[in-house]
Structures are given as structure tokens and as C-alpha cells.
C-alpha positions in Angstrom: 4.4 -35.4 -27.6 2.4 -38.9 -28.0 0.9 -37.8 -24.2 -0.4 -34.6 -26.5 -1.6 -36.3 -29.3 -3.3 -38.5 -27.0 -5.1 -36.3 -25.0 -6.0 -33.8 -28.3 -7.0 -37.7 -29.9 -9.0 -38.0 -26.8 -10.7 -34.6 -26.7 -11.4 -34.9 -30.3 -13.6 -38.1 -29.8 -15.2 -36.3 -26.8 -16.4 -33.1 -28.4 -17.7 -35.6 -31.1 -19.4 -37.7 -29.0 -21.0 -34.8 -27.2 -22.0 -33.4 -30.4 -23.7 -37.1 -32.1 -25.1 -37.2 -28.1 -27.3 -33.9 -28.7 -27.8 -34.6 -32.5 -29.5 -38.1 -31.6 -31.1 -35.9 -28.5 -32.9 -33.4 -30.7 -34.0 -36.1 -33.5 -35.9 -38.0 -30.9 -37.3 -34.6 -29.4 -38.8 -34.3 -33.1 -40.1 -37.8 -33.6 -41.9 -37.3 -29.9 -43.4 -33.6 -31.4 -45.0 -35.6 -34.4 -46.3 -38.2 -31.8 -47.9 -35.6 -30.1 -49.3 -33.8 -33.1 -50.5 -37.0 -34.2 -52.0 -38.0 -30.5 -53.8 -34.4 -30.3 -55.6 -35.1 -33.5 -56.7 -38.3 -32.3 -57.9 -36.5 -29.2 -60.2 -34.0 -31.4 -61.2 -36.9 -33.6 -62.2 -39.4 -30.5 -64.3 -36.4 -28.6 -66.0 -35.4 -31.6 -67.1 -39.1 -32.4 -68.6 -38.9 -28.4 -70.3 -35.9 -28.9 -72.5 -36.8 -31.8 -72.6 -40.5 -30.3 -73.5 -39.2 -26.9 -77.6 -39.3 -27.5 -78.0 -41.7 -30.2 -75.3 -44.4 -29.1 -74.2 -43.9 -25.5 -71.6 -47.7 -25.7 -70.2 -45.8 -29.1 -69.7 -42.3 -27.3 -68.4 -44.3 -24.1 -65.8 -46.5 -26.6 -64.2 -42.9 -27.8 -64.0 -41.4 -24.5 -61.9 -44.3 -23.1 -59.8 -43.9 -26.4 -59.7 -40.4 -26.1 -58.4 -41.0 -22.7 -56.1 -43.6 -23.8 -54.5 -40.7 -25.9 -54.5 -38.0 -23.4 -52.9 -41.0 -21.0 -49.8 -41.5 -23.7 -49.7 -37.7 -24.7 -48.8 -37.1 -20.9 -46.2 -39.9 -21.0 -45.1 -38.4 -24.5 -44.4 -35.1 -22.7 -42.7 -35.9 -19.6 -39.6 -37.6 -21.8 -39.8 -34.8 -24.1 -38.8 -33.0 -20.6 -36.5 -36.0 -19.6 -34.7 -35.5 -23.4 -34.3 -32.0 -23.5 -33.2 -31.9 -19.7 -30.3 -33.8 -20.7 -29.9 -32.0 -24.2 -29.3 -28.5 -21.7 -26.6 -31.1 -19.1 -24.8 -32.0 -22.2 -24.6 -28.9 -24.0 -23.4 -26.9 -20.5 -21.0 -30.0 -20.2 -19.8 -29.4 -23.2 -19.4 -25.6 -22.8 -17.6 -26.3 -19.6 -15.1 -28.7 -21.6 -14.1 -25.9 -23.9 -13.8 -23.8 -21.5 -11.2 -25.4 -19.7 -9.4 -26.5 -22.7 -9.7 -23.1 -23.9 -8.3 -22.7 -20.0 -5.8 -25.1 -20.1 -4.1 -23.6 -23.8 -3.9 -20.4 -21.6 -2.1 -22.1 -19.1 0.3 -24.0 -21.1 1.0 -20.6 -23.2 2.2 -19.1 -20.0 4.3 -21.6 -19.0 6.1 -21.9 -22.3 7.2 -17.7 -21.8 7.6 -17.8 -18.5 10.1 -21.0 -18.9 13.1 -19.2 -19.6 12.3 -16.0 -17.3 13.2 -16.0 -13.6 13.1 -13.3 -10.9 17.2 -13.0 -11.2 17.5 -13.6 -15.2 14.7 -10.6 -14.8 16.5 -8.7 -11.9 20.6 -8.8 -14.6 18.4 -7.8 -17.7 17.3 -4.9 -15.6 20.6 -4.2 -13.8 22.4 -4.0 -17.7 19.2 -2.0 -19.1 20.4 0.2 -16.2 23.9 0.2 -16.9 23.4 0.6 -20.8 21.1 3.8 -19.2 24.0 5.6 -17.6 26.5 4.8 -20.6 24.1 6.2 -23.2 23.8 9.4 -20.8 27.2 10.1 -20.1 28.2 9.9 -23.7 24.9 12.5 -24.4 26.6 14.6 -22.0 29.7 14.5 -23.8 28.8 15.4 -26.8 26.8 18.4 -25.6 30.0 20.0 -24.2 32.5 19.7 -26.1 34.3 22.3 -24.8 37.8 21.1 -23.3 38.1 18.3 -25.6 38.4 16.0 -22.9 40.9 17.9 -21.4 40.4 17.6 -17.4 41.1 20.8 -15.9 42.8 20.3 -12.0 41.0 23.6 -10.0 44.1 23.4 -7.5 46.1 24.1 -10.0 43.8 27.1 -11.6 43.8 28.6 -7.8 47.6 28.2 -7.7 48.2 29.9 -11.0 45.6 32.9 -10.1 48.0 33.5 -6.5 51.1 33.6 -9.0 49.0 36.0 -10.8 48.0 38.3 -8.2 51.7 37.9 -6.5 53.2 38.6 -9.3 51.1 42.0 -10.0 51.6 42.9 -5.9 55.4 42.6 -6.4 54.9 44.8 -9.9 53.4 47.4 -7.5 56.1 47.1 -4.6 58.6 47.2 -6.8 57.5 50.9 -8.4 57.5 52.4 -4.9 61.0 51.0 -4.3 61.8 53.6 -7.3 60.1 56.5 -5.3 62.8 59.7 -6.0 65.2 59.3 -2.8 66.9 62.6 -3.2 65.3 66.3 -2.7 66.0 68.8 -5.4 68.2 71.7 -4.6 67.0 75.1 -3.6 66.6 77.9 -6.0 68.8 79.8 -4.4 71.5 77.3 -4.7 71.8 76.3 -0.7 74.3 73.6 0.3 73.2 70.7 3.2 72.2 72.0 5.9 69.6 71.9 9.4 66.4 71.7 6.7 68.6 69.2 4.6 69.2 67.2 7.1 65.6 67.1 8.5 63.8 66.1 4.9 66.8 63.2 4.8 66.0 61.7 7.9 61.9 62.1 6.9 62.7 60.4 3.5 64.6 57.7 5.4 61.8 57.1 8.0 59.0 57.0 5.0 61.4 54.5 2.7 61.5 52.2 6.4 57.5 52.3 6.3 57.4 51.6 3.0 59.7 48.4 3.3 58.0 47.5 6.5 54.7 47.7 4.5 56.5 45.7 1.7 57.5 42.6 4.3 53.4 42.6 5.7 52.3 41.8 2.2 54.5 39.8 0.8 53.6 37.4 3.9 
């Protein structure tokens, strides 16, 4: 924490001193501007003294041009600081910038590694696995409460088939069991005739048919 305070102590005094830097920069820039308002003046005021000396008093007009020069000499020297100043006014202002920038920068970076401190690829990788599992729970319970038919009774389908094949047995052996009733005996003739060849024939038909019948019995009860 004193590391922090320390380096925020630091940047503090830097941005200031940057900052008094440009201030001190700029006031200078604006003492040289008067100088050369000032020098320019002097200029006019020197060439117009040659000009009306130039005839009448050629050592007078001679004196102001090597003044005027003289001006024109220090108004050059005047303007190449002026460049030298506000060269160094753009440095420090783009150093400046820059600092911010990577403070601005480095607060980013920090910020990232304070959430990213307690995250990890596997913490990441359970969260999702549970998310996942949570997922499946939350569907299987939507699922049961859409169909609530049953009321959670599980339903074997073995045993549904097996009871159906009772069922159908059951209604074959209701049908076998009506043609085991089938009349076995033929009425007797109108005209009141006892056994005989005819008698004996329809018996023996009646006992092939009730064979059949029992022999088709056996093939579907199997």
C-alpha cells in the first residue's frame, strides 16, 4: 500500500511539475512577444529617422541604420528561442499526454488483474459444469410437471405385453371353449326311425369333425 502511495505521491509531483514546466514555458513565450513588439517599433522608428536623415545628415541616417540593424539582429535572436520555447512547450505537453496515457493504461491493467484474480480456466470450466448440471435438473423437473399423468408411477412395458397375451389367451380359450359345446347328437327323424346305416354314418361324421375341431384347438393353444 506505501509502494502505492508512493508511486501516486510520485506521479502527483510529476503531473505538477510538468504542468508549472509549461506554465513558466508560456510566460516567457509572452515576455519574448512584447520584446518583439517593442523591437519592431524601434525598427519603424530607427528607418524613419534614416529616411528623413538620409539627404540632410547622411552620419545621423547611417547611426539609425546600424541601430535599426542592431534591432533586426536581436529580433532574429528573439525569434529563434521563441521556437526553442515552444518546441519544448509541444515535448512536454506530448510527454505529458503520454504519462496519462499509460497511467490511464496501467489503472486498466491493474483492474483486470484484480477480476481476473480469483478466476481460473478450471474454477471457470466447475462453474460451467454445475450451470450445466443445474440445466438438466431445471428441465427434467419442467418435464415433470408437464405430464403429470401417471403420478410418478413407472409403467414396466413387459409387463403391459404380458397382460395383453393373457388377454387375447383368455378370449381364444372363451372361443374354443363355445365350439366344445357344438350340439353332439342329431335330432330324430320325423318319422320316428331308430339307429340305423344313415345313423351310423352322421355319428362317425360328427366324430371326425369334433377330432378336427380338437386338433385345431391343440394348434392354437400352442
Amino acid at each position: 500500500m506505501s509502494g502505492w502511495m508512493s508511486w501516486f505521491a510520485g506521479k502527483k509531483n510529476t503531473t505538477e511539475g510538468a504542468r508549472d514546466a509549461i506554465v513558466g514555458l508560456r510566460q516567457q513565450l509572452l515576455m519574448l512577444e512584447k520584446k518583439e513588439e517593442h523591437l519592431n517599433k524601434k525598427i519603424e522608428e530607427e528607418m524613419k529617422k534614416a529616411k528623413g536623415n538620409a539627404t540632410s545628415n547622411k552620419r545621423l541616417a547611417m547611426a539609425a541604420l546600424r541601430q535599426k540593424k542592431a534591432h533586426e539582429n536581436e529580433l532574429d535572436r528573439i525569434a529563434g528561442t521563441r521556437l526553442t520555447l515552444e518546441t519544448q512547450v509541444n515535448a512536454i505537453e506530448s510527454a505529458n499526454l503520454n504519462a496519462e496515457t499509460m497511467v490511464a493504461m496501467k489503472k486498466g491493467a491493474d483492474a483486470l488483474k484484480g477480476i481476473h484474480s480469483n478466476l481460473t480456466a478450471e474454477g471457470v470450466d466447475a462453474t460451467m459444469d454445475k450451470i450445466r448440471e443445474q440445466m438438466d435438473l431445471t428441465n427434467e423437473i419442467s418435464d415433470a410437471i408437464s405430464n403429470p399423468v401417471g403420478m410418478g408411477i413407472v409403467l414396466d412395458e413387459d409387463d403391459l405385453k404380458d397382460e395383453l397375451e393373457a388377454l387375447e389367451q383368455e378370449q381364444l380359450d372363451d372361443r374354443l371353449a363355445g365350439a366344445d359345446r357344438v350340439p353332439s347328437h342329431i335330432p330324430t327323424s320325423p318319422i320316428g326311425q331308430t339307429a340305423g346305416p344313415s345313423r351310423v354314418a352322421a355319428q362317425a361324421e360328427e366324430d371326425d369333425e369334433e377330432a378336427q375341431l380338437r386338433q385345431l384347438q391343440a394348434e392354437l393353444a400352442m
